[in-house]
Wavefront OBJ file of the C-alpha trace (Angstrom):
o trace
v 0.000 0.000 0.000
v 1.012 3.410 -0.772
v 2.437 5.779 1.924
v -0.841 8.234 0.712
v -3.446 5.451 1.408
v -3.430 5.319 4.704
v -5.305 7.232 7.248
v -2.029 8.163 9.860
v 1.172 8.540 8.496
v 3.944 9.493 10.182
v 7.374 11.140 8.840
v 10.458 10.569 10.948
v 14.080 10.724 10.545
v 17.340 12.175 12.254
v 17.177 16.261 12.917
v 17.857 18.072 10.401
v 17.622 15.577 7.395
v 14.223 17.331 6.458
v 11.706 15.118 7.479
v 9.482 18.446 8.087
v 9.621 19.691 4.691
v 9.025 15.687 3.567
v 5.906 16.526 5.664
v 4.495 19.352 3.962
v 5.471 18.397 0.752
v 3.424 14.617 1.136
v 0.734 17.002 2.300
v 0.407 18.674 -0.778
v 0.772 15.682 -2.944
v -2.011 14.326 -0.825
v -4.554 17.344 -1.293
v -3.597 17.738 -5.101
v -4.436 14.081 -5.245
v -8.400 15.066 -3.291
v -7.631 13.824 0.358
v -8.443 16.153 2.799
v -5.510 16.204 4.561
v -4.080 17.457 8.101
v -0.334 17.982 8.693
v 0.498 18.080 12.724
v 3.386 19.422 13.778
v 4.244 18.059 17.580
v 5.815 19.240 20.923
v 5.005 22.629 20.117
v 6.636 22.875 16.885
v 5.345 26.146 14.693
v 6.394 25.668 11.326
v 3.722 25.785 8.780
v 2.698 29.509 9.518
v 6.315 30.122 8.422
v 6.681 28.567 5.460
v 2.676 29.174 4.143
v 2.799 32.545 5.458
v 0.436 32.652 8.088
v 0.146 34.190 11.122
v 0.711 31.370 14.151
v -1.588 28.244 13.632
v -1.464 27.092 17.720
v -3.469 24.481 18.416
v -6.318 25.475 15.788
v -7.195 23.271 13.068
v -5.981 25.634 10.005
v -6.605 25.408 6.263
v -3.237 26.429 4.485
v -4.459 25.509 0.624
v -7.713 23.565 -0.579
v -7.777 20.412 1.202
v -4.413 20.824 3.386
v -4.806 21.725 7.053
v -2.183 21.948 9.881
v -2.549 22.173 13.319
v 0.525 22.085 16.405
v 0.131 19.745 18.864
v 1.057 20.634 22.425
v 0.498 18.961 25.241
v -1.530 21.531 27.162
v -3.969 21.920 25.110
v -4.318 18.649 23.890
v -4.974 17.648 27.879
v -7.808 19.946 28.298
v -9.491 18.758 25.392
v -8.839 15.243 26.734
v -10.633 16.224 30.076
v -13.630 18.053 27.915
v -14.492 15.163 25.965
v -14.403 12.941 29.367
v -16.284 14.780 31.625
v -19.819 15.455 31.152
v -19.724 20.048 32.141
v -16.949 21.802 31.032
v -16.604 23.610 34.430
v -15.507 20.115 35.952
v -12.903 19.951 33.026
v -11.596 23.408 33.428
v -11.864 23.481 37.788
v -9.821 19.819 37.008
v -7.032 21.065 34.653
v -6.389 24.172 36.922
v -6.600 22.388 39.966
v -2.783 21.657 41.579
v -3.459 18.764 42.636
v -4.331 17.514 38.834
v -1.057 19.692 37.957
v 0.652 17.377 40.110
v -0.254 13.874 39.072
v -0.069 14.678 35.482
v 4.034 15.633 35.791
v 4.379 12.448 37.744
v 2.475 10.349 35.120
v 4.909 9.121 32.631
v 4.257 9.585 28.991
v 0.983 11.182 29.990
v 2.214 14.190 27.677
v 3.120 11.810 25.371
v -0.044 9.781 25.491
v -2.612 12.750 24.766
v -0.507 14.026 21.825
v -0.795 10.934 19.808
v -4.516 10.835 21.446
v -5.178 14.122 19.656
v -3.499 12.401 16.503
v -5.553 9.580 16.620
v -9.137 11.713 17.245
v -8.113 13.792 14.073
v -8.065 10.686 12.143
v -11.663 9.060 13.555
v -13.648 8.561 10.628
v -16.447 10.401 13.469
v -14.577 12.698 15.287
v -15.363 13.382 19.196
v -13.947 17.316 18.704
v -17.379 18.814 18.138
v -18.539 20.187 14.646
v -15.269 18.678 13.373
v -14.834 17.286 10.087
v -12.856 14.448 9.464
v -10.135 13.604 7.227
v -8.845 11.373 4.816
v -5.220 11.691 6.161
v -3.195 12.473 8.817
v 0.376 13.221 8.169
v 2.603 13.774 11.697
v 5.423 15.430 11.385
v 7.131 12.861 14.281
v 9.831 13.946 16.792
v 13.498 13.005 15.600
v 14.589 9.323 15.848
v 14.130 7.988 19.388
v 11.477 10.660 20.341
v 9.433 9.715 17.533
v 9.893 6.184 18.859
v 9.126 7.015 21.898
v 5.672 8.593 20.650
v 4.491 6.031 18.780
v 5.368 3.082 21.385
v 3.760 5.674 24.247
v 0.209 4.102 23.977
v 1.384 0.314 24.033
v 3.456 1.312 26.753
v 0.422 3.120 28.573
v -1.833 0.637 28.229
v 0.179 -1.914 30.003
v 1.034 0.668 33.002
v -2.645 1.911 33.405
v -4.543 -1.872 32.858
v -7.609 -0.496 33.128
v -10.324 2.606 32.816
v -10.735 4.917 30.087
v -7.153 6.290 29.252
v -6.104 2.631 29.440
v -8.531 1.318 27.137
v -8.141 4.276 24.773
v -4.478 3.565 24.436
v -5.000 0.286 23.531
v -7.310 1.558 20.912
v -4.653 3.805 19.654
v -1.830 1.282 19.557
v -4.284 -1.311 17.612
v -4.896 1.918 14.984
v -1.197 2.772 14.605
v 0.321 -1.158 14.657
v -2.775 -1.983 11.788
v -1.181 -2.151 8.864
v -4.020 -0.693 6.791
v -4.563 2.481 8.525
v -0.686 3.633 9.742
v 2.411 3.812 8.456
v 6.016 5.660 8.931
v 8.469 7.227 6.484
v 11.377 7.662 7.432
v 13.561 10.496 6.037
v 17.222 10.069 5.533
v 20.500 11.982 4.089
v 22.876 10.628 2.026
v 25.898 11.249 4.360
v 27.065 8.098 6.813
v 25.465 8.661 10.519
v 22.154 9.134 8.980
v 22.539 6.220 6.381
v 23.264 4.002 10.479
v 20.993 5.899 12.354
v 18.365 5.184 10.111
v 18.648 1.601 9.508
v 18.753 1.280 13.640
v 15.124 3.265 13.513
v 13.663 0.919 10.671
v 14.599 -1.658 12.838
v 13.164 -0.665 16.049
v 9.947 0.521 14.651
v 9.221 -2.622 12.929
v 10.572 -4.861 15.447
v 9.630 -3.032 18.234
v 6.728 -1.533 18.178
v 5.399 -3.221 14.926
v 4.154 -0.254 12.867
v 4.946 -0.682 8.983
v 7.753 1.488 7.755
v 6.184 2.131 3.666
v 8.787 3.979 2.219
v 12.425 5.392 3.321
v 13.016 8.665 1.175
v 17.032 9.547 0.399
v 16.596 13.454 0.590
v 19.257 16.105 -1.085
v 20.660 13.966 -3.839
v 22.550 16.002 -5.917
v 21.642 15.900 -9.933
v 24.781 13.418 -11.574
v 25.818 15.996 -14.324
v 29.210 13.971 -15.659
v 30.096 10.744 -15.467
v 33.663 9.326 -14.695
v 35.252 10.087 -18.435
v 33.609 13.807 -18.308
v 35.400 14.206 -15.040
v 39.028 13.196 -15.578
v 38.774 15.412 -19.089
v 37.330 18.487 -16.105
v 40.284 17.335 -14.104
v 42.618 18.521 -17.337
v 41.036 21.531 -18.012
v 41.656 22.776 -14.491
v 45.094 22.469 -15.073
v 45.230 24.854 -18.047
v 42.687 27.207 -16.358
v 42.701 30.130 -13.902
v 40.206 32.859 -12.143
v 36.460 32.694 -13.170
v 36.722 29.481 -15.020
v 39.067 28.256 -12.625
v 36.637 28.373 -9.752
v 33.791 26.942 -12.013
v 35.723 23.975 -13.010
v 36.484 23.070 -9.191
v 32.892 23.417 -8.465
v 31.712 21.204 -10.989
v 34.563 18.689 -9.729
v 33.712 18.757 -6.287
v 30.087 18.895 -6.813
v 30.701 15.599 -9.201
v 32.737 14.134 -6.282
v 30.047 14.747 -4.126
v 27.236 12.869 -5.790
v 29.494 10.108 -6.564
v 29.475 9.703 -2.894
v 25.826 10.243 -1.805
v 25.330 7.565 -4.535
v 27.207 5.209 -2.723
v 25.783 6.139 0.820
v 22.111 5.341 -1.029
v 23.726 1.887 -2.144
v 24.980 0.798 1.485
v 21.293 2.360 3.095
v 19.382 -0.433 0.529
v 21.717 -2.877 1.490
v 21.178 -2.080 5.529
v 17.406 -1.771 5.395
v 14.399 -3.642 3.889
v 12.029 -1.195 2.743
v 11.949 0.690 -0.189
v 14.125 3.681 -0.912
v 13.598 6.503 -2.767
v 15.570 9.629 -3.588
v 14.317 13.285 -3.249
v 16.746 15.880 -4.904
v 18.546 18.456 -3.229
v 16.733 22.069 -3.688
v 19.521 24.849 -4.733
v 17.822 27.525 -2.690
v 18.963 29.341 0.485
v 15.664 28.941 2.360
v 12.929 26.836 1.271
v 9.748 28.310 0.429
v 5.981 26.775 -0.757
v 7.244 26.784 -4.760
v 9.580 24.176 -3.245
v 7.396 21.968 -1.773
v 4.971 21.630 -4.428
v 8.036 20.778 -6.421
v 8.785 17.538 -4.121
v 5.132 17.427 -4.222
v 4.946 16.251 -7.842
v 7.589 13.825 -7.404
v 5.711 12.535 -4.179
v 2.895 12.042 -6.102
l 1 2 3 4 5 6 7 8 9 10 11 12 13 14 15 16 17 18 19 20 21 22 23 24 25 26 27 28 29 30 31 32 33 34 35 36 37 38 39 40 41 42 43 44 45 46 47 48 49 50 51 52 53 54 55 56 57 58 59 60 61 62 63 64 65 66 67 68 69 70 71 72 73 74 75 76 77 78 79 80 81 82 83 84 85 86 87 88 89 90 91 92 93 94 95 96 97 98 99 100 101 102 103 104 105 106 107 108 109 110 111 112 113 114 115 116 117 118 119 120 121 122 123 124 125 126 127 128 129 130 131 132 133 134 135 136 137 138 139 140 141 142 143 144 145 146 147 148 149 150 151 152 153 154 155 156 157 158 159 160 161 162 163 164 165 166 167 168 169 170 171 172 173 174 175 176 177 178 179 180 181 182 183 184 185 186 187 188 189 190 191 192 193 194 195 196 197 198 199 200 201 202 203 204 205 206 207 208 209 210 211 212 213 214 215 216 217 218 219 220 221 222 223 224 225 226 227 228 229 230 231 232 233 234 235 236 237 238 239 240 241 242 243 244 245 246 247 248 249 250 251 252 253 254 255 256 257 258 259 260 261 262 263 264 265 266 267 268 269 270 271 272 273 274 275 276 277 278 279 280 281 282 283 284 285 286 287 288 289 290 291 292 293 294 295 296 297 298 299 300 301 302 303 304 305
């Protein structure tokens, strides 16, 4: 099944490999394909009012183009709404969440923060949401937490469930670990770059997410591969003509060099991550572009599609 298909998908990777802009870009693909789709950003993280030029999205349900929403997850906010939808008069919810002795037990709870972000997650994706007047959506796309966090995340409500036992928070993370372990409804990308730690770091994450946990990882993207302009004859006569040249040209011909160079090795850091990993892998160029901005994504959108 296709990374698109399912209802919750989450993107994950190493910092800084990109996984974010993997994110956004998936959501596009996803809209342009007809799926209304959600993007959530986690653990407070404010990025899509940034690069869609909006003012700050919070924890509001926000449409950024027809058919792609965003909202950012923090753990606050996603406990009152926890206590709302559990207590029958919102005064007990609110005289509950500011009440120190709740304050308390909640920071001595582990993974409770945890537990009712990838609750909120998991209510954005009910086909019949319990956030009222909500609509629902087709997909879900969470922009995960780097390597282990995003582990920890997704293993939070198997983890829960087995602390707790029993009563409502117990039985609803068992519901959530059934929906994100069910390999028709979730899946995980992982995003990688073609340099050596993140080629080993991410073959460790495959492994603990599928052995682990037991979510299905449906496609590893290779992001920044640079375009292979010469091959290995084109080079060595390069090689030659820097010899002869100086200044402007000079310069030029050592960039082209080193820039060949350079995708001669990301092409054999994609070779050893296929040969460490079993899912699929597929490349995502590298953008020539100071700071990314929405052209670029719909780029990678295209190819995503």
């Amino acid at each position: 099944m296709e990374p698109l298909e399912k209802r919750i998908l989450f993107v994950t990777g190493k910092g800084g490999v990109g996984k974010t802009t993997v994110a956004f870009a998936l959501g596009l693909a996803a809209a342009a394909g007809g799926k209304r789709t959600i993007v959530c950003e986690v653990a407070s993280q404010e990025n899509a009012s940034r690069v869609f030029g909006r003012a700050e999205i919070g924890f509001h349900e926000v449409e950024l183009r027809d058919d792609l929403y965003a909202i950012s997850i923090d753990p606050d906010n996603a406990t009152r709404e926890y206590l709302e939808q559990q207590l029958p008069v919102k005064a007990m919810s609110d005289l509950l969440y500011r009440s120190k002795i709740f304050s308390y037990l909640a920071a001595a709870t582990p993974g409770l923060r945890e537990m009712v972000t990838i609750g909120k997650i998991w209510e954005l994706a009910l086909p019949e949401r319990r956030t009222k007047k909500a609509s629902p959506y087709d997909l879900v796309i969470v922009d995960a937490p780097a390597t282990g966090h995003g582990v920890g995340l997704m293993q939070t409500p198997k983890n829960f469930a087995e602390i707790a036992k029993v009563g409502p928070m117990a039985h609803q993370a068992s519901l959530i670990n059934s929906t994100i372990t069910d390999h028709d409804q979730a899946g995980v990308v992982i995003v990688a770059l073609p340099e050596e730690m993140p080629v080993n770091e991410t073959a460790t994450l495959e492994g603990e997410l599928i052995d682990t946990i037991g979510v299905t990882i449906d496609r590893i993207y290779m992001n920044g591969m640079y375009p292979k302009r010469f091959d290995t004859s084109e080079r060595a006569l390069l090689t030659e003509a820097l010899a002869r040249a100086d200044g402007d040209t000079a310069a030029a011909i050592t960039a082209a060099i080193n820039e060949s160079r350079r995708c001669e090795s990301q092409g054999k850091q994609l070779e050893r991550l296929r040969q460490l990993t079993r899912t699929e892998v597929e490349t995502l160029p590298f953008l020539f572009a100071p700071e990314l901005g929405i052209e670029h994504l719909h780029e990678l959108a295209e190819l995503l599609r």
